[in-house]
N, C-alpha and C positions, 0 to 999 in steps of 0.2 A: 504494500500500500504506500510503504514512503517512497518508494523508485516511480510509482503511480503519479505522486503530488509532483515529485522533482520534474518526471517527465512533462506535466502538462504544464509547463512553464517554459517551454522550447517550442514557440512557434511561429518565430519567426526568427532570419538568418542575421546576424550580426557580425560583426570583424571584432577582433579581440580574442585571447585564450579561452576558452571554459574554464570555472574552477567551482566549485560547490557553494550555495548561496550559505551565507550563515544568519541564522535562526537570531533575533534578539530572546527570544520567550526563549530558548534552549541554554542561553547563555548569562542570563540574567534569572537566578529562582527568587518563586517570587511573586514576580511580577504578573501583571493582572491576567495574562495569557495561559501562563503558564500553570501549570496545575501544582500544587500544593501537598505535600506529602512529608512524612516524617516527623522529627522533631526544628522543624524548618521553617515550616509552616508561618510562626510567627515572624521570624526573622528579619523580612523587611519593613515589620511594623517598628522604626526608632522612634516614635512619639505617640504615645498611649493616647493625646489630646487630637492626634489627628484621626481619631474613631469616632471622638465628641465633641462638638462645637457649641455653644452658649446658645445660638439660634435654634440649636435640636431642644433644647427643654422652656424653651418659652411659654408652652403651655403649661408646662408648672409651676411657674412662679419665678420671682427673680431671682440669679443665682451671682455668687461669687466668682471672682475669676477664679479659673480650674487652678491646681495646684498637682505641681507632679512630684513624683517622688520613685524611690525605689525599696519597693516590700517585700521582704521572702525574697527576692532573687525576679520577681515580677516589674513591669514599666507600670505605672501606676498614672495615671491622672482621677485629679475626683472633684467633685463642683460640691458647695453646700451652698444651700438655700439660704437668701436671706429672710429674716425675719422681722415683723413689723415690734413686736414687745418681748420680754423675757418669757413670755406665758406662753409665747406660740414654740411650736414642735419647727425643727428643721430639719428637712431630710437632706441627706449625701448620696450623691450619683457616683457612682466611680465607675470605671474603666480599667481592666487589667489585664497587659499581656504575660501569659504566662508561656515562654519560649519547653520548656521541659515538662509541663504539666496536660495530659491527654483529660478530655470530658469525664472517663473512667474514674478520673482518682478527684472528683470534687465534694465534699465532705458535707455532710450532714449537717446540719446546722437548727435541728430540731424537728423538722414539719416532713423527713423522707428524701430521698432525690428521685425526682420525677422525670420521665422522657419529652421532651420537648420539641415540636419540629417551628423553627425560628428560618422563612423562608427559603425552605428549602433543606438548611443544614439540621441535623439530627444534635439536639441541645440538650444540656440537663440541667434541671432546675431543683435551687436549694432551697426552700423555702423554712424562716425561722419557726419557732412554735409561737404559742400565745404571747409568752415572756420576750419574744424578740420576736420586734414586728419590722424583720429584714427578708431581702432575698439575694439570691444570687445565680444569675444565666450565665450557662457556661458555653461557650459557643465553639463548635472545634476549628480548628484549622490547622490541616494536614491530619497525620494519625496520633502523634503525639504533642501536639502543642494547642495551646486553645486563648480566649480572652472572654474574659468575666466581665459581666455589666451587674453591676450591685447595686440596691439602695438598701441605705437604715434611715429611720427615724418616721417611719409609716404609720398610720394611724395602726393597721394591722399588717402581719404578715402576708395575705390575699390582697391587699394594696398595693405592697411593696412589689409582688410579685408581678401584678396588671402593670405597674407601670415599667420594672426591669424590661419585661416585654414588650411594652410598648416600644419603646427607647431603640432595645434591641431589633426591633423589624423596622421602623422608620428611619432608623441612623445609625448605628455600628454597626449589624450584617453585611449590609449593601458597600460597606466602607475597606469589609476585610478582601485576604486575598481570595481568589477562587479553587476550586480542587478537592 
């Protein structure tokens, strides 16, 4: 099939050597062609803030500039809400790539880990218990590497988790690599 693609790119007569076209998507992993695999997967993600943008959570209210950091060995970016009085609740949105961490190994976090399909990709979702009204979607990319969209500070856990999802189909899925 690949002598197939080479060939039908020979139809018309030229001056010059032949030599083999070279592929960008075969030589760059990664990149949005090319398919994703391994523990790799995350690798050309350098900015955790380029999955989530301030304009992605406007519908929830107004947020802080993101703040990045490095957790666990994870690229982190996280936004928290601001608040109008000390009485009000603010939640935190975060973003986390985890380059060594597969969907498989995303931990419990009170409420089960549930199967998730987040456009297309097959996701797992943390959801807290009563006591902690967080969640956490784990989104894979490649076979071993994946990137979490979290919130805390939810009215409940089934909140937190409607809106991790939301977040993650609107604007970090669509953002990661393909594969």
């Amino acid at each position: 099939m690949a002598g197939g693609a080479l060939l039908a790119g020979c139809t018309s007569t030229q001056g010059g050597t032949a030599s083999p076209a070279q592929s960008p998507s075969a030589s760059e992993p990664g990149s949005p062609e090319s398919p994703s695999s391994g523990g790799g997967g995350t690798q050309s993600i350098t900015d955790a803030c380029s999955l989530l943008e301030m304009s992605d959570l406007s519908s929830y209210g107004k947020f802080h500039d993101p703040v990045k950091k490095s957790i666990g060995g994870a690229r982190s970016c996280s936004y928290r809400q601001q608040i109008a009085s000390a009485s009000d609740d603010s939640k935190v949105i975060g973003v986390d790539v985890r380059d060594t961490a597969s969907v498989a190994q995303v931990n419990d976090n009170g409420g089960g880990v549930l199967d998730k399909d987040i456009n297309g990709r097959k996701a797992k979702e943390s959801p807290g218990d009563t006591a902690l009204p967080a969640c956490t979607l784990a989104l894979p990319v490649g076979d071993a590497s994946r990137v979490d969209v979290s919130l805390i500070g939810a009215d409940s856990a089934d909140q937190a988790c409607q809106i991790a999802e939301a977040v993650a189909k609107a604007a970090v899925e669509p953002r990661l690599p393909k594969g």
